[in-house]
Steps between C-alpha positions, in 0.01 A plus 500: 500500500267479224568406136325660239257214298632587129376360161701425210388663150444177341276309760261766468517509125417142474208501675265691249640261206412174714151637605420596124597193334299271785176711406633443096479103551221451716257695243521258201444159836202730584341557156611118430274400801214707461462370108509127665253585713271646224555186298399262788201690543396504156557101480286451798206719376459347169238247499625147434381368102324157556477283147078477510501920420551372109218303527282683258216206460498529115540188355214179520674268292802384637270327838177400311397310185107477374382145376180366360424218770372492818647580870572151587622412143767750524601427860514102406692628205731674708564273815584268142772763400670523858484119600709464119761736638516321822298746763361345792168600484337644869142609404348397125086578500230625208672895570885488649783280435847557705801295493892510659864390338789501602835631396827513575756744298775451727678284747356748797185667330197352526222665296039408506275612223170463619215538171173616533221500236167650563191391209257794478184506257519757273177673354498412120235483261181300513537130438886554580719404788818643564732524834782694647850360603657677766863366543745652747854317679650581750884405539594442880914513541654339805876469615693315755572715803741364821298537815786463796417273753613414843453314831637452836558183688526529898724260729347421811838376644651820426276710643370745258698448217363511115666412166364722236492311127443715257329434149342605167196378300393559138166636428308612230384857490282682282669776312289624269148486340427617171195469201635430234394659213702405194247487223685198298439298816134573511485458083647146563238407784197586274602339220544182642116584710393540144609183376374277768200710501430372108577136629211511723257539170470874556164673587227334612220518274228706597151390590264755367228643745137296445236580739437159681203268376186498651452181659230267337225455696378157418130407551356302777451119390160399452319302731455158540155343366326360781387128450168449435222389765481114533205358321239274699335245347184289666603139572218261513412264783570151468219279636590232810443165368301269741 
């Protein structure tokens, strides 16, 4: 015999309700999600700011000083100003000076400034000698990074057997580069150029422009007086005496 399936008032009633408020919570997860995913993208499409966009190249004074001397009187004067400061000097000639120090701000930060200096004539008036100092540095930061390590040993006796030792070693990394360009540093280098620049006597004097001299053409000695012929005179015969 066959029952009859029958279903109660309230399982049927609570069916709607559950279905409605499962569609009422999964809304606000779906809008949730689909404003995350809008963000993301709008992160990844925007172009990534680097620092050199501010660089707006209108400033000549806080890199170069004018003096009245010559090329190799300001580079002398300033391979002067860095070996006082204790830079190791790398190059020094009549147009470019560069030099290296050292320093170290911390127990585990290591930090280079290398200095360059470039001498260029500058057009002045007539009679006048001027030149261009071109100063840059560039600041070289290094840290200690551990670098693991290992080797294996192998046992003949054994077979194939190894003993892995493991290990670290410190090393020094660069980190970061950077020109510096702090105008009280480069106020400081150029008054101390200037000042061994006026040790050295300051510009050489000029030597005005005279065409050459014509050469003296000296004239040709005169020439000897020839001696005169050799007179002859008649000698008279002296008689045999008998």
């Amino acid at each position: 015999m066959t029952m009859p399936l029958r279903f109660s008032s309230s399982s049927t009633a609570f069916a709607p309700d559950a279905a409605s408020a499962f569609s009422v919570l999964r809304t606000p997860v779906l809008v949730l999600g689909l404003l995350s995913a809008l963000l993301l993208t709008a992160c990844a499409g925007s172009p990534r700011r680097v620092s050199y966009e501010t660089e707006e190249f209108d400033s000549t004074t806080t890199h170069t000083r004018t003096y009245g001397a010559t090329e190799a009187q300001t580079c002398e004067a300033a391979r002067r100003a860095l070996l006082s400061q204790g830079y190791m000097i790398s190059a020094a000639n009549a147009d470019l000076v560069t030099g290296r120090k050292s320093f170290q701000p911390a127990s585990e930060v290591h930090v280079e400034v290398e200095f360059r200096v470039v001498c260029a004539r500058e057009g002045g008036k007539a009679g006048k000698r001027s030149t261009v100092a071109f100063a840059t540095a560039l600041q070289d930061r290094y840290g200690i990074k551990k670098v693991n390590s290992s080797a294996s040993v192998g046992v003949g006796a054994f077979g194939s057997l190894s003993l892995p030792f493991a290990g670290s070693d410190d090393a020094m990394v660069k980190v970061a580069s950077e020109t510096l360009t702090d105008e009280l540093f480069y106020d400081r280098f150029f008054a101390l150029l200037d000042r061994f620049l006026e040790g050295q006597g300051g510009v050489e004097p000029d030597v005005p422009s005279v065409a050459p001299e014509a050469p003296r053409i000296s004239a040709p000695p005169a020439p000897a007086a020839l001696p005169a012929p050799a007179t002859a005179y008649p000698v008279k015969p002296v008689p045999n005496p008998d």
